[in-house]
N, C-alpha and C positions, 0 to 999 in steps of 0.2 A: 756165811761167807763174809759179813760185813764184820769189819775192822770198827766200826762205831762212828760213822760219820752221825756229827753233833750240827751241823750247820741250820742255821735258822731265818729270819728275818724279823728284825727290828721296829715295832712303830709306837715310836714313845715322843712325848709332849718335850723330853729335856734334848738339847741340842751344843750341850759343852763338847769340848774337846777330848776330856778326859775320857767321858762316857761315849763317844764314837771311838775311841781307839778299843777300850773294853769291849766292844760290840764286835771291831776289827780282830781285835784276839782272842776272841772266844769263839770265831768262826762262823760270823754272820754271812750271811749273804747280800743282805740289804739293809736299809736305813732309814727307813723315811722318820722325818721330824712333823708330826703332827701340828696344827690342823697342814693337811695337805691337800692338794687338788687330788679328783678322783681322775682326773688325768695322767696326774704321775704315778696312781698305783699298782696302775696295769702294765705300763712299762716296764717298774721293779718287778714285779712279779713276774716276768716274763724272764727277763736277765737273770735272776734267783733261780727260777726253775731251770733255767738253762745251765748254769753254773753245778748246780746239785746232779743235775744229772751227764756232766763232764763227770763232775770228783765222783758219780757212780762208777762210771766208764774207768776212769783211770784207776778205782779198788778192784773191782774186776780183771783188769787185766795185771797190776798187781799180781793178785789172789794166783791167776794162771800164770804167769811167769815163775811164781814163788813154787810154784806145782811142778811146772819145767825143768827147773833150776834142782829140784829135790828125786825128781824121775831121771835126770843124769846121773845125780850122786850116786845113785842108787846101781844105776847101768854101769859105770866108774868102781864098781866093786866099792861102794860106800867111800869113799874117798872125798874127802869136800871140793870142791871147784875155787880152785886160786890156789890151790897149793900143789907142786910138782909130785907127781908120782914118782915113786921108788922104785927103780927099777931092781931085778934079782939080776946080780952076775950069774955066770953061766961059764963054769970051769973046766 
């Protein structure tokens, strides 16, 4: 069922700007910039896992919508959803 969620977490020595947006757009979840308190590690980790398993939640039901949406068509005489059925005159 998974779509290929890539999401990860972060913990790297470099703290540029560049390389946190790459982090950001390649679907991190977290970020720590190394040396960090072990204080702050439990936090992120906590906010990551919580995040990861949202964007679970929301593939899943995805997945089941997409399922719904295809068990209609299917009920609709195959007919796609958004588009007007054609009716038959009757003479």
């Amino acid at each position: 069922m998974s779509t290929g969620l890539r999401q990860f977490s972060s913990f790297t020595a470099f703290s540029q700007r560049n390389l946190i947006e790459q982090a950001r757009d390649a679907g991190a979840l977290a970020y720590l910039v190394k040396p960090f308190q072990q204080d702050e590690l439990l936090p992120a980790i906590e906010v990551a896992l919580a995040r990861f398993n949202e964007l679970q939640a929301l593939e899943a039901e995805n997945a089941a919508l997409a399922d719904d949406k295809r068990n209609l068509e299917e009920k609709a005489g195959d007919a796609p959803l958004g588009r007007p059925c054609q009716r038959q005159a009757h003479g």
